[in-house]
C-alpha positions, 0 to 999 in steps of 0.5 A: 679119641682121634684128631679130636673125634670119637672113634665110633670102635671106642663107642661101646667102651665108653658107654660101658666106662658110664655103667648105665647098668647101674644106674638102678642104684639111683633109684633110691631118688625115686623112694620118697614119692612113693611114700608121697603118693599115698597122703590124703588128697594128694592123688586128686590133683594129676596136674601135681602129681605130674610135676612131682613125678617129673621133678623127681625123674630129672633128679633120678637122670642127675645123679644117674650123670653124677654117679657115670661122672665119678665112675669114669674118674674112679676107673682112670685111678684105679686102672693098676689095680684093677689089671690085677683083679679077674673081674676089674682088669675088664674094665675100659681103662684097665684093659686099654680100651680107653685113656685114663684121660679120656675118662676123666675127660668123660666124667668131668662132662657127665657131672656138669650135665648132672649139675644143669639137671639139677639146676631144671629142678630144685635148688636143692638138688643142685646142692645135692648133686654139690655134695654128693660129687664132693663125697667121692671126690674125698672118697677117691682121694682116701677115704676109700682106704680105709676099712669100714669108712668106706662102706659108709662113704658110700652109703651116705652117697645114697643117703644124698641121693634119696634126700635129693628125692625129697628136695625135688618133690619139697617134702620133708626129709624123714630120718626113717628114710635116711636110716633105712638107706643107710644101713641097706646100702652099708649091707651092699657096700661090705657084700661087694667087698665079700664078692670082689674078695671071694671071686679073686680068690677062686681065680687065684689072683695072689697078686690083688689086694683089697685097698681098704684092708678087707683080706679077713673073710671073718671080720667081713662076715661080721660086718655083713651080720651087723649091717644086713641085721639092722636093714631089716631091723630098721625096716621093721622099725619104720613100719612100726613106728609112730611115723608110718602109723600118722602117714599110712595108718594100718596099711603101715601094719601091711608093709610090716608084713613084708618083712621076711621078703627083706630077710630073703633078699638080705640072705641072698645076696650074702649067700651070692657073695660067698660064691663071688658072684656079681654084686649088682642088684641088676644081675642079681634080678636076672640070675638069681630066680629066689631075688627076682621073685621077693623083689616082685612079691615086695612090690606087689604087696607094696602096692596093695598095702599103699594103693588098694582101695579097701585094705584098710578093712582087711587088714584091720580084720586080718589082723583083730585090730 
């Protein structure tokens, strides 16, 4: 900042200080219309599935504000930290490119622009939006220290983050949903903690250490096992389940299917993390050909089993049923 305006060279620091790059984790607001869409007569009405489509957009745009809000403030208190790491000391604030108060200032506006955005919305993803802020406001104050808690602080913030999904288009909450989110983005969580650890010991970074205490590649690795076990276990359990069977009837028999799609990425992104590559599912998208392809191949054949005319028969002779 300068004499009270923005230096148009600080332009690209302060957009990377917001990470639009991942933004892509907010999609998890975006899940339950997906599941919505396929109910009976719900696809016969545009002028509604319009509306829940933009509810559902505006809420994705909030926590997308939300979650830039915290990262701008995370990044000011972690700035000395991060000085220590190959990869973090790259960051706007670590790296001086911005002022730690420049960033909370940054991020205090992005979470009043994610509450208005909510607001437009549902009064229930105000409350989301509420909850999901003061989540990380306990996260940075300690909960981010302690070993496992962590992980788990940040995948109940997904957690909000696809409940706000549901209060935006007003349709139940499935505890399917909410178990499935939670254990894949705990997966997540621990395989960034494996990379932040892999790649500073390949640099050589002595001097970094890991806040919550995960300096022991064996406890990680079995963390990563239990977490990135249940994903799929849980997957496959929804897919089974009386639930999925009421809403989708044998097409739930074709999303079962996908399953081995689940286990590749779930395998990839351990293997990714072992080399201390980047976590990011967006990077991952991009270098990382066997991802790229199982992401794709699930969506075709989420689309097939929910959308397609006629598979209903197909599966029933597929599968003898």
């Amino acid at each position: 900042m300068v004499g009270g305006r923005v230096d148009t060279t600080m332009m690209h620091p302060l957009i990377r200080l917001l990470r639009p790059a991942d933004w892509v984790k907010n999609v998890f607001v975006l899940v339950p219309i997906v599941f919505w869409l396929p109910g009976a007569g719900r696809g016969s009405d545009a002028s509604v599935v319009q509306a829940k489509g933009v509810a559902e957009l505006l809420a994705f745009a909030a926590f997308c504000l939300a979650a830039s809000g915290w990262y701008c403030v995370n990044d000011a208190l972690d700035a000395a930290e991060d000085r220590l790491h190959p990869v973090k000391r790259r960051r706007p604030v670590a790296s001086g490119q911005v002022s730690a108060g420049g960033a909370v200032l940054l991020g205090a506006v992005a979470a009043v622009a994610a509450l208005a955005l909510a607001a437009a919305v549902h009064v229930g993803v105000v409350w989301a939006v509420i909850t999901y802020l003061a989540l990380q406001a306990f996260y940075n104050i300690g909960l981010k220290r302690i070993i496992f808690v962590d992980a788990a602080t940040i995948a109940t913030g997904f957690c909000i983050r696809a409940v706000a999904g549901a209060l935006a288009i007003e349709v139940p909450v499935s505890i399917w949903l909410v178990l499935c989110v939670f254990f894949l983005t705990l997966f997540l969580a621990f395989i960034k903690r494996m990379c932040d650890l892999s790649s500073s010991r390949r640099a050589g970074a002595v001097q970094w250490r890991p806040r919550a205490g995960y300096g022991d590649m064996g406890e990680l690795n079995w963390l990563l096992s239990i977490s990135g076990g249940l994903t799929v276990l849980m997957f496959l359990m929804y897919t089974l389940s009386g639930h999925a069977q009421l809403l989708f009837g044998v097409r739930a028999f074709g999303l079962a299917m996908l399953t081995p799609l689940v286990l590749i990425v779930v395998h990839r992104f351990y293997h990714r993390a072992l080399q201390g590559l980047s976590d990011s599912p967006l990077d991952a998208l991009r270098t990382d050909r066997v991802v790229l392809v199982s992401v794709v191949l699930f969506g075709i054949g989420v689309w097939l089993a929910l959308y397609v005319h006629g598979i209903d028969d197909a599966l029933r002779r597929a599968l003898l049923i």
